[in-house]
Every structure is written in C-alpha cells, then in structure tokens.
C-alpha positions as CSV (number, residue, x, y, z in Angstrom):
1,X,140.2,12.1,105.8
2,X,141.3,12.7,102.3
3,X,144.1,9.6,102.3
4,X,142.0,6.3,102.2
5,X,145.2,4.5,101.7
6,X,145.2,1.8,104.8
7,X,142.4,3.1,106.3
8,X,140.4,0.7,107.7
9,X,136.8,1.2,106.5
10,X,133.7,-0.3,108.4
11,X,130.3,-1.1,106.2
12,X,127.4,-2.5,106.7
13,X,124.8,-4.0,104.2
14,X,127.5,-4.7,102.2
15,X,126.2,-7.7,100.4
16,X,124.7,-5.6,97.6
17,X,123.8,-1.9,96.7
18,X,125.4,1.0,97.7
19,X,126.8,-1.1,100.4
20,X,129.1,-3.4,97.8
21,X,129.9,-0.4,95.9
22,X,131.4,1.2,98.6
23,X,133.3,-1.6,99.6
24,X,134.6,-2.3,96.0
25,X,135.7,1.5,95.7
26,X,137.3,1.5,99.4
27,X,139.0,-1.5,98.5
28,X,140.4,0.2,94.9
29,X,141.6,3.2,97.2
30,X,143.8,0.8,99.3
31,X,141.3,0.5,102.3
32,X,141.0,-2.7,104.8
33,X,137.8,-3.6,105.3
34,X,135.2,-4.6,107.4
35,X,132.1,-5.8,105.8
36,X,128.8,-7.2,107.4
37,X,125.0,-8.2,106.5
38,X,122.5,-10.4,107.3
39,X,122.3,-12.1,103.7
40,X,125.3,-14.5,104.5
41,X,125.5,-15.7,100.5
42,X,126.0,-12.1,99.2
43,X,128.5,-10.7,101.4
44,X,130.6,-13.9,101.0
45,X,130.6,-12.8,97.3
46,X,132.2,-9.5,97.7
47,X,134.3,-10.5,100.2
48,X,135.5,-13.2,97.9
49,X,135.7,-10.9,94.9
50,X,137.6,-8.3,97.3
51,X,139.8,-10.9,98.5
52,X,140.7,-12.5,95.1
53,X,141.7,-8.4,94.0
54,X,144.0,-8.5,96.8
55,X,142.2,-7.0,99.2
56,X,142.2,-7.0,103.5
57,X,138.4,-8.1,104.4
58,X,136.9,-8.7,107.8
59,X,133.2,-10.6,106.6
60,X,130.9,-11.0,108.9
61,X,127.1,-11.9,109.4
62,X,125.1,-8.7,111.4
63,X,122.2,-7.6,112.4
64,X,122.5,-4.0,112.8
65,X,119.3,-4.0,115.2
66,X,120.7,-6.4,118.0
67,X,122.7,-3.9,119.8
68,X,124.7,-6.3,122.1
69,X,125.9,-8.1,118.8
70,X,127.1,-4.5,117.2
71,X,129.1,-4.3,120.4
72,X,130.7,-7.2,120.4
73,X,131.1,-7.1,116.8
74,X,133.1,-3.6,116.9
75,X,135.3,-5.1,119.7
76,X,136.2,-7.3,117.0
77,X,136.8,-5.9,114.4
78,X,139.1,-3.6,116.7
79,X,140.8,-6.7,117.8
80,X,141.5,-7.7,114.1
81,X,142.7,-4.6,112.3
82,X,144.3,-2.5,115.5
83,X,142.1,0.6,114.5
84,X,139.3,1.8,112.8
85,X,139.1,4.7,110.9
86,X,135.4,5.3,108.3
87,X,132.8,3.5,109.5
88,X,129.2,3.7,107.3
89,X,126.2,2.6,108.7
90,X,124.7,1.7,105.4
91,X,122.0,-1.5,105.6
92,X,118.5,-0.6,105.8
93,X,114.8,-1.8,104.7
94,X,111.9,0.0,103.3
95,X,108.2,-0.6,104.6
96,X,104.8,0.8,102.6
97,X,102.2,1.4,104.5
98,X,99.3,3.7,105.8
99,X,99.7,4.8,109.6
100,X,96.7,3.1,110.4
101,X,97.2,-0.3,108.8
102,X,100.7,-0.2,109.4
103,X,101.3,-3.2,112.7
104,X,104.1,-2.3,115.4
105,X,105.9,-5.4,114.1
106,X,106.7,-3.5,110.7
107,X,107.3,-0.4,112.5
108,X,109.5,-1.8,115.1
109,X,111.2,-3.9,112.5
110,X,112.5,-0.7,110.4
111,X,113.3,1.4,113.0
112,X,115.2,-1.1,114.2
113,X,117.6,-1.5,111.1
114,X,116.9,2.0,109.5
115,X,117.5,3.5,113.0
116,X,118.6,2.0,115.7
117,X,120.9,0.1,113.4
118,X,122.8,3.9,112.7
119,X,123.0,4.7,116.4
120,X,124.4,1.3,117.2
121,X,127.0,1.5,114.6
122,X,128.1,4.8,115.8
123,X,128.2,4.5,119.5
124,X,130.2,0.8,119.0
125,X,132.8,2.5,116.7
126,X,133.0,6.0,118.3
127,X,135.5,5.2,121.1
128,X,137.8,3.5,118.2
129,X,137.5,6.4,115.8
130,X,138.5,8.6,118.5
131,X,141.7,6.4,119.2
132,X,143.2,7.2,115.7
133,X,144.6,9.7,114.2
134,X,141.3,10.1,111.8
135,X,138.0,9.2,112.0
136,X,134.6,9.6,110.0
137,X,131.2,8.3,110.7
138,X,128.7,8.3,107.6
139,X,125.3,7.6,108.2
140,X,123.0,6.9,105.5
141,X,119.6,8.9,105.8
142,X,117.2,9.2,102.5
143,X,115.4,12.6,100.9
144,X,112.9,10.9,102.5
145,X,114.9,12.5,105.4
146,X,114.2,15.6,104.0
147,X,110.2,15.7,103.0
148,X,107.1,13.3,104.4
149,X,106.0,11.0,101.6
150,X,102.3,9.2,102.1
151,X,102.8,5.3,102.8
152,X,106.4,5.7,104.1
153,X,105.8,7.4,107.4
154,X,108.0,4.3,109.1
155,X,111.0,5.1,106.7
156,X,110.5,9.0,106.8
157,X,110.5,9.1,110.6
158,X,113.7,6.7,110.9
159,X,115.5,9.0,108.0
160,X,114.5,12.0,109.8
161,X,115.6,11.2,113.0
162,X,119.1,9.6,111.3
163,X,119.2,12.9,109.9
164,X,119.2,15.0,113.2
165,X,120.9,12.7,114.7
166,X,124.1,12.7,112.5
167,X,123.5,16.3,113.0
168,X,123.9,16.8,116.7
169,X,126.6,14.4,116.7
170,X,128.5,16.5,113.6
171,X,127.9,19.4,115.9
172,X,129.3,17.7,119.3
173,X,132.2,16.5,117.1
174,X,133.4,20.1,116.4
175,X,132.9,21.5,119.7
176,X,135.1,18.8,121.3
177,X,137.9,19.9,118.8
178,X,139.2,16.3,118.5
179,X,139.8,14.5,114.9
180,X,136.7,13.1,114.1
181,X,133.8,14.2,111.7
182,X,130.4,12.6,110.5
183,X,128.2,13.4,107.2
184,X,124.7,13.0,106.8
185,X,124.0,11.5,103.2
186,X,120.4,11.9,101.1
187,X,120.4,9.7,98.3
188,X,117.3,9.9,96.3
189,X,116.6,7.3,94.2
190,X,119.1,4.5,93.8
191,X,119.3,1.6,91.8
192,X,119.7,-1.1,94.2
193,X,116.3,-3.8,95.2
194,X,115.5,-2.1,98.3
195,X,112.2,-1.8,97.4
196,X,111.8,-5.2,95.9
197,X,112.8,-6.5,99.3
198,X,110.6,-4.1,101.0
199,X,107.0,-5.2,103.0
200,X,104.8,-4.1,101.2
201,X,100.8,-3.2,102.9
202,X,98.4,-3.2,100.6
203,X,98.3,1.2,100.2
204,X,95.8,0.8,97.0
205,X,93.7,3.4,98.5
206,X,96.3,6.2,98.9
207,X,97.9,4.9,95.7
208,X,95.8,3.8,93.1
209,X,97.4,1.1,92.4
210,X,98.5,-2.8,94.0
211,X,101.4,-3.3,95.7
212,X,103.4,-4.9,92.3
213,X,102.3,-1.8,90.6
214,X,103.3,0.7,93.1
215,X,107.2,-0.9,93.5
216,X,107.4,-1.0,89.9
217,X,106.3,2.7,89.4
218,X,108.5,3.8,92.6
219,X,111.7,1.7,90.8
220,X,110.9,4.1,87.6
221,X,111.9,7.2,90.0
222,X,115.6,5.8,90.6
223,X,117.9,7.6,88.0
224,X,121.1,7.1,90.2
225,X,123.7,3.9,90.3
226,X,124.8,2.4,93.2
227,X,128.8,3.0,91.7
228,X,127.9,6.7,91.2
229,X,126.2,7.0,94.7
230,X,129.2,5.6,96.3
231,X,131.7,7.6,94.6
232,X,129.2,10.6,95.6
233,X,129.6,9.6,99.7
234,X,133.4,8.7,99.3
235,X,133.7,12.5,97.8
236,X,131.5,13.6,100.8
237,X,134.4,11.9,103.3
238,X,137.4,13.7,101.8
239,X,136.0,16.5,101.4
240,X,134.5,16.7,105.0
241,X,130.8,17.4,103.9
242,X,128.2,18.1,106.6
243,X,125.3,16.7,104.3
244,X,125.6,15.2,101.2
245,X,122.9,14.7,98.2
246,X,122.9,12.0,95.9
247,X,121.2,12.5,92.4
248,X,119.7,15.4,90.5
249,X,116.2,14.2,92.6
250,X,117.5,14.6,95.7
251,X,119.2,18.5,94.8
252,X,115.3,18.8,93.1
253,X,113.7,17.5,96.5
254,X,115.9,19.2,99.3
255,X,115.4,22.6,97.0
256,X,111.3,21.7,96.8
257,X,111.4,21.7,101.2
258,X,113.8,24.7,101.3
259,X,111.7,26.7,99.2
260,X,108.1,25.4,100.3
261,X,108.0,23.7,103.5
262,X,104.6,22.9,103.6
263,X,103.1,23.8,100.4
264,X,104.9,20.5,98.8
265,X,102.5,18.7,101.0
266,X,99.6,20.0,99.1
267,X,101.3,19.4,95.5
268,X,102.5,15.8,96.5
269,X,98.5,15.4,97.5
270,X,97.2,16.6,94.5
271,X,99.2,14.8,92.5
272,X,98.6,11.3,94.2
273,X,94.7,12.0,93.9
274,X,95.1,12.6,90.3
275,X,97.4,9.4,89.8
276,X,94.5,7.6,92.0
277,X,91.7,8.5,89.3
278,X,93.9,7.7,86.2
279,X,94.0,4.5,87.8
C-alpha cells in the first residue's frame, strides 16, 4: 500500500501517543479516518484538530477488550466509509509486577487490551480489508516482544504472543495470494505516558527502588518521539515490512536476543542486582 491518498485508515488509542501521531500523519497523507479510545476527552481533541485541518474522521469511544463492541464497531465504520483499507491496532497498557504478587485482575486486564484488543481488531477488519483493492493490518507489539524483562511478564507475554500472532497471520496472508499484508512493529522506548498510566505493584524487591522511582527511571530509557515512531510504522506500510523496529534501542535489543538468546537473561540479572545495592 504505498498510495495513502483516500485510504481509509483504522486506529485505535488514538487519543494520545503514537496513536495521535499516526492519525495526524494519515490525515496529512490524504487518509479518512477512523479513530477510537476509551479516553472520550482526548480523542475528541484530535478528531477536532483533524477535522478543523479538513480532514474525514470517524471518532468513536472503544474498548478494544469487549469483543462484541469491536464487531459491531467495524460494521460501522464499514457502513460509514464503504471500505476499509490500514487498520492499526494501536491502544494498549503496561502493568509492573512480580509473577507472584501480580492478581489475575491485572493480568486479565492487559491481556485483554494488549492482546485480545489486537486479535479483535484484526478478525472485525479482516473480511473488509479483503473486500478492497488493498489492505494492511499493523499490530503494535513492543521489544518487550522480543526479550523477557523482570516485573513485566504480563506485558512481555501479550507482546510475544502479538508478535507470533501477526506472524502466522503475515504468513497465511501470502499463501492465500490475495491483496492483503500485516507488519509486526517493536517500538522500544517511546515518548508517550504509558507508563505513567500504567499499575504499578510495588516490585521494590526486584528493583531497588519504589514504584515513582522505578517509572521515572524506566521514562529515562525512552529516546524515540511519538511523530518519529509513526513516521517509522507508516514507512513500514508502504514499504510492506514483515517486522519493523522503532529506535536505536530496539535495533540494540532485537541484535542483544539474536546474538545471545539466553545469556542476556544473565546480564539483565546482574545488572538489576547491582542497581538493587546502589539503591
């Protein structure tokens, strides 16, 4: 799909982050768009702004984890625009906590946005996609899709499993011969509040540190803009990319796993422990 020009473009979590900047850029290519989130004050500021620049928006509140409401809300945004074209399952949540101390309310809470959200999105927009003449599905999976990081086992096993997912389906896609494609994106880290919104255990023990601490030191590691990201994952679509990385981190991290697959389990230990005692 490398003419965006009247495309009509799908996002989700499009009240802020990556999210918005994708829908600002879309919109500056000449896409329609459909925009969703479940903060109802945000994404009626972009679509506003997107609106008063002159562009097409579809706005409306979603939860990407009710699957009977991603259903019905693909039916209508079919109805509204004719076709759909891109869609990007963007939103998602972060959660820090051990394995142990971690509740099933958390866990079922992420994997129901950071996962089930992705699968929802693409099953709901597939049959669409495959009506056009062009279709893409992006689905947005983390380097934490690529490597296990202590305290985010919740987010790495969503982002793993978005990750083979998108995967299988890429794979599917090409053996069916028709005219849609998916990418797999890994950003590393972003400058968006994701994990100011996140819930937070307390992981002092693993970390050193409380939980203020530990979101302030993670929020040191993000090097990457939410405009550049987006501009990264729109390259990725024209260009067809299976998988696509997002920052110098994430080319650092997915090179780490590549070229030691487990011993950068026993580096990332040691340097928590020594973190832990300067603490």
């Amino acid at each position: 799909m490398k003419v965006l020009d009247n495309r009509v473009a799908v996002i989700t979590g499009a009240a802020s982050g990556i999210g918005r900047a994708l829908a600002q850029q879309l919109a500056a290519a000449g896409c329609r768009l459909a925009i969703s989130d479940v903060n109802e004050t945000g994404l009626k500021e972009v679509a506003d702004a997107l609106r008063a620049q002159g562009a097409d928006v579809h706005s409306e509140r979603l939860d990407v984890a009710d699957r009977a409401a991603f259903h019905a809300y693909a039916d209508r945004v079919y109805a509204h625009f004719g076709e759909v074209h891109l869609v990007i399952n963007n939103a998602g949540v972060a959660l820090g906590a051990t394995v142990e101390d971690m509740s099933y309310e958390d866990f079922d809470w992420l994997m129901g946005i950071n996962f089930w959200g992705v699968v929802h999105g693409t099953k709901a927009f597939l049959p669409y996609l495959k009506q056009a003449d062009a279709g893409h599905i992006v689905n947005i999976s983390s380097v934490f899709g690529l490597i296990g990081v202590p305290t985010q086992s919740a987010y790495n096993a969503a982002k793993f499993a978005v990750r083979g997912f998108t995967e299988s389906l890429r794979m599917e896609l090409e053996i069916e011969g028709g005219q849609v494609s998916c990418t797999s994106v890994h950003p590393g880290g972003i400058k968006t509040n994701i994990a100011r919104n996140a819930r937070m255990n307390d992981v002092s023990h693993i970390t050193g540190s409380d939980s203020e601490k530990a979101i302030a030191d993670f929020e040191k590691m993000f090097r990457t803009t939410a405009d550049d990201a987006a501009r990264t994952i729109i390259n990725g679509v024209r260009n067809n990319k299976r998988r696509v990385l997002i920052g110098s981190d994430a080319y650092a991290i997915d090179t780490m796993q590549r070229s030691m697959p487990t011993l950068y389990q026993k580096l990332m230990i040691s340097g928590q422990k020594l973190m832990r005692k300067r603490s």
